[in-house]
C-alpha positions as CSV (number, residue, x, y, z in Angstrom):
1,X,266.5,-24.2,185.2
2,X,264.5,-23.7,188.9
3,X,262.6,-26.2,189.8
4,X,259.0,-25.8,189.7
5,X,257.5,-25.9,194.1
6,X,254.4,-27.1,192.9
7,X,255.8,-29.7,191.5
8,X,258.0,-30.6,193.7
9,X,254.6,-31.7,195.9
10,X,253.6,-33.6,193.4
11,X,256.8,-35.7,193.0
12,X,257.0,-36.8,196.4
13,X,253.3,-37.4,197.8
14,X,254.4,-40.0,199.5
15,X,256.3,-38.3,202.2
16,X,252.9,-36.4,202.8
17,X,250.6,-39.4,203.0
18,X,249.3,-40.8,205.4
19,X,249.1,-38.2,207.8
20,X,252.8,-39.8,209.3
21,X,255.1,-37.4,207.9
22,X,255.7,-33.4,209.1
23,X,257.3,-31.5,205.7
24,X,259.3,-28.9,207.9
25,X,261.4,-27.2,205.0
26,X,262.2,-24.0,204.1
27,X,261.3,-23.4,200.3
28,X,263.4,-21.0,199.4
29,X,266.7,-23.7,199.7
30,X,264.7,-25.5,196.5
31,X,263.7,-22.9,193.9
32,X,266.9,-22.1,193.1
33,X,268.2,-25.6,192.9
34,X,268.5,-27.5,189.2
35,X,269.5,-30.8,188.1
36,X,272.8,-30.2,188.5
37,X,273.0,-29.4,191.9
38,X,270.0,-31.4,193.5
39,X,269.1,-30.5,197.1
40,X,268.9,-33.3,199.9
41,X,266.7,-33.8,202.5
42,X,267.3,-35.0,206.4
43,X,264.7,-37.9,207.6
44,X,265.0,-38.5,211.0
45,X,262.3,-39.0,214.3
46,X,262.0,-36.0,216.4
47,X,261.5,-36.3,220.6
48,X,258.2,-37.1,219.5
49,X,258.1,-40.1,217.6
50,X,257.1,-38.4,214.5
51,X,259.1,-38.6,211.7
52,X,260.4,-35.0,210.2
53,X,261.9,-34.0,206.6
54,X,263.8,-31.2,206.6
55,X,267.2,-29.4,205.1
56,X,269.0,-30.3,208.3
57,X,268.7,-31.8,211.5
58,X,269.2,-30.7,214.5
59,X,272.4,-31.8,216.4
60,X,270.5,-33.0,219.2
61,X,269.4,-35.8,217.0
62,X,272.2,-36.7,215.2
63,X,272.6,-39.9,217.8
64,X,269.1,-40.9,216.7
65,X,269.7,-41.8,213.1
66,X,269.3,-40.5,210.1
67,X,268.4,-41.0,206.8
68,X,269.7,-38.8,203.5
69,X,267.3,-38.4,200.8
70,X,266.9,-36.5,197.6
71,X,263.8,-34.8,196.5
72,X,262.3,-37.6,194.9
73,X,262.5,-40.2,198.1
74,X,265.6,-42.2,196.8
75,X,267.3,-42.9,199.8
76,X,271.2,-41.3,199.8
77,X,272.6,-42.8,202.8
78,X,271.3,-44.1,205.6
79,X,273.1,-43.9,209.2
80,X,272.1,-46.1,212.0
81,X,271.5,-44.7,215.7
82,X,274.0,-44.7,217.7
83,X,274.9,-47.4,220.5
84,X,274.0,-47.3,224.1
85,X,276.8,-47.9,226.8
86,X,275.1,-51.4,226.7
87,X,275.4,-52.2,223.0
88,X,278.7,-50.9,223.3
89,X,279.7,-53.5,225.9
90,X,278.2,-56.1,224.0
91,X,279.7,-55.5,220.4
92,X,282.9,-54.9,222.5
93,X,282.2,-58.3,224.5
94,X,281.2,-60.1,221.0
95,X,284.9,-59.1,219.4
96,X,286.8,-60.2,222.6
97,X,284.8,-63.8,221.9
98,X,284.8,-63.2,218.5
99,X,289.0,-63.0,218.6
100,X,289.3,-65.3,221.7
101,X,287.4,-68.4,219.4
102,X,290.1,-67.3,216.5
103,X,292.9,-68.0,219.0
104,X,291.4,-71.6,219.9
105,X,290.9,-72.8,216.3
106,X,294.9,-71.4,215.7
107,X,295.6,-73.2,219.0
108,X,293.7,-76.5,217.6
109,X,295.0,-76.4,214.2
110,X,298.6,-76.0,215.7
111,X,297.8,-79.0,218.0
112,X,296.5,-81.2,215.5
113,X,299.5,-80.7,213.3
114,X,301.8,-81.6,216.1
115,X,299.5,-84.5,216.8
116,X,299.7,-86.0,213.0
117,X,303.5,-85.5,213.4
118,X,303.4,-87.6,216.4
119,X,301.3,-90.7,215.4
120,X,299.9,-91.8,211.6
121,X,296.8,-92.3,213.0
122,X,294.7,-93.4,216.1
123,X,296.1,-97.2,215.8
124,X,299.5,-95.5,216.4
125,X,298.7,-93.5,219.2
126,X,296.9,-97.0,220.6
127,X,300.0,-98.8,220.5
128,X,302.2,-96.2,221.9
129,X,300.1,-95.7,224.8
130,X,300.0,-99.6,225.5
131,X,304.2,-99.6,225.5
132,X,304.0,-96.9,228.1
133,X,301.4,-98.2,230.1
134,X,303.2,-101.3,230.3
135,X,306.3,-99.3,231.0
136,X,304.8,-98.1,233.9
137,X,303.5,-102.0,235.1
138,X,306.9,-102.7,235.1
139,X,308.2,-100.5,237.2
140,X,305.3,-101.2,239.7
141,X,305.9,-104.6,239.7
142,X,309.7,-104.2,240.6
143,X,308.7,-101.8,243.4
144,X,306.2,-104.5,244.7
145,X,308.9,-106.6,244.6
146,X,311.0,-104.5,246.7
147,X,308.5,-104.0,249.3
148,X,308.5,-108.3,249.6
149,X,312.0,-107.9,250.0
150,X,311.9,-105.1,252.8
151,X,308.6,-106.6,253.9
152,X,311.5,-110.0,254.8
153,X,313.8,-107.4,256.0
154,X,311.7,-106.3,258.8
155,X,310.1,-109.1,259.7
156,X,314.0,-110.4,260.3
157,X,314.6,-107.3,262.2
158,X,311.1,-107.6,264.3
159,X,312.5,-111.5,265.1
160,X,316.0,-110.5,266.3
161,X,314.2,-107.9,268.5
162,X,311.7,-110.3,270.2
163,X,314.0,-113.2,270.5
164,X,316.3,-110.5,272.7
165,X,313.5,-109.3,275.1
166,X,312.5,-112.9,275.6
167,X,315.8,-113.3,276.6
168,X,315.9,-110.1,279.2
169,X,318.0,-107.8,276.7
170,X,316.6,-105.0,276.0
171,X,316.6,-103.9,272.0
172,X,319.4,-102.5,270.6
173,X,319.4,-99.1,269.0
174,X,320.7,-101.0,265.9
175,X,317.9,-102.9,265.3
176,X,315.1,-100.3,266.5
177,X,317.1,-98.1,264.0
178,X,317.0,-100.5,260.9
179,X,313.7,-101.2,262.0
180,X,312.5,-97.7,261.4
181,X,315.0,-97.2,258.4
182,X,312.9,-100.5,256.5
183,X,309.6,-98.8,257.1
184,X,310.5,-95.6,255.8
185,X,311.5,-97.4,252.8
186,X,308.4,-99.3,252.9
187,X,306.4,-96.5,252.9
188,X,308.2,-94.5,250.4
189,X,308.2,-97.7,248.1
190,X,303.7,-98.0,248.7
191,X,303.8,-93.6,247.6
192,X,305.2,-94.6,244.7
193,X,303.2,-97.3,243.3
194,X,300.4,-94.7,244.3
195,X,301.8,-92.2,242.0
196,X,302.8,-94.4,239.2
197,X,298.8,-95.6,239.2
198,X,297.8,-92.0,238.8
199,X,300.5,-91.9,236.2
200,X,298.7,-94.6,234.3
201,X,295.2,-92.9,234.4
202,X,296.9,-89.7,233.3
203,X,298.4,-91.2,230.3
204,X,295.4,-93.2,229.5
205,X,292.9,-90.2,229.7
206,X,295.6,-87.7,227.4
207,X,295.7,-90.8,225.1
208,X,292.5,-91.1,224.8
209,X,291.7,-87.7,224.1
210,X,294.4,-88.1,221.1
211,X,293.3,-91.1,219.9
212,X,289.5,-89.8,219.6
213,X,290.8,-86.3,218.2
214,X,293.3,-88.6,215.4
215,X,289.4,-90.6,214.7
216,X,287.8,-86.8,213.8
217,X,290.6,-85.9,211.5
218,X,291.0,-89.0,209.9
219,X,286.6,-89.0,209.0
220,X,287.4,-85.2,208.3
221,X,290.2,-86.4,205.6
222,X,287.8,-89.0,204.2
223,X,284.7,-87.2,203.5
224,X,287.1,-84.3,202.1
């Protein structure tokens, strides 16, 4: 059965309305079409801003956007315009965050299960970081204690050297030589309380950061 063109006006009034639509189709493509083989119609804007109906489009504004519609004005399918350079650098830029945040939470939920290995929970991790603070006190306390001992040392060194030019001698290269080797010692001694202090700020700030991370999961595992 053809379809009637008179009628095929009065089925779709609405692309004609308004006085917003150009009709730009050839006829002849639609009376010899029946319900079996229903005709489709292009939508799209032309350089113009007006929007066009038609049996095809023109290649020219395929990049626009389209929309496929049947005779009736159900919409078919409808294809979006096509990205600029920009959009494409920002959908590109969105999927690198997009992927770069899904390595972070694989990262985190790796680190937390190594952390929940490590300590029960944050009252653990508080007590292991005491032992190894205190650790570290130690050994600073036995290098202070050195450094009195070398500190003795010297001074013994500094008195054998003055007694001997008070008595006209000059100083032996002994003594100037022990002298220099106590100092050294001294010095190397004072470096290394230095370091084991920054040691101790080091471990209490990573201990802290696990003991606050240990407090999230353990309200997380609550309220679950």
């Amino acid at each position: 059965m053809k379809v009637d063109n008179s009628n095929f006006f009065k089925q779709v009034p609405f692309f004609l309305s308004g006085g917003f639509l150009v009709l730009v189709l050839s006829m002849s493509n639609f009376a010899g079409a029946d319900s079996g083989s229903e005709k489709l119609l292009y939508r799209y804007k032309n350089e113009n801003g007006v929007v066009v109906l038609d049996s095809h489009i023109p290649k020219k504004y395929l990049a626009k956007g389209y929309s496929i519609i049947d005779i009736y004005g159900n919409v078919i399918e409808k294809v979006a315009p096509a990205l600029s350079e920009a959009e494409k650098e920002k959908l590109a830029s969105d999927e690198k965050a997009a992927l770069e945040l899904e390595h972070k939470k694989k990262l985190r939920a790796e680190a937390d299960k190594k952390l929940l290995k490590t300590f029960a929970d944050p009252e653990d991790a508080e007590r292991a970081r005491d032992r190894q603070l205190e650790t570290l006190d130690i050994q600073i306390n036995i290098t202070r204690g050195n450094i009195k001992r070398l500190e003795a040392d010297i001074a013994l060194e500094n008195e054998k050297a003055a007694n001997m030019e008070r008595s006209g001698q000059n100083v032996s290269k002994e003594i100037l030589q022990r002298i220099a080797n106590i100092e050294k010692q001294i010095a190397k001694a004072n470096q290394s309380i230095l370091s084991k202090e920054q040691e101790k700020k080091e471990l209490a700030q990573a201990f802290e950061v696990n003991i606050q991370r240990l407090k999230e999961l353990k309200l997380h595992a609550h309220e679950s």
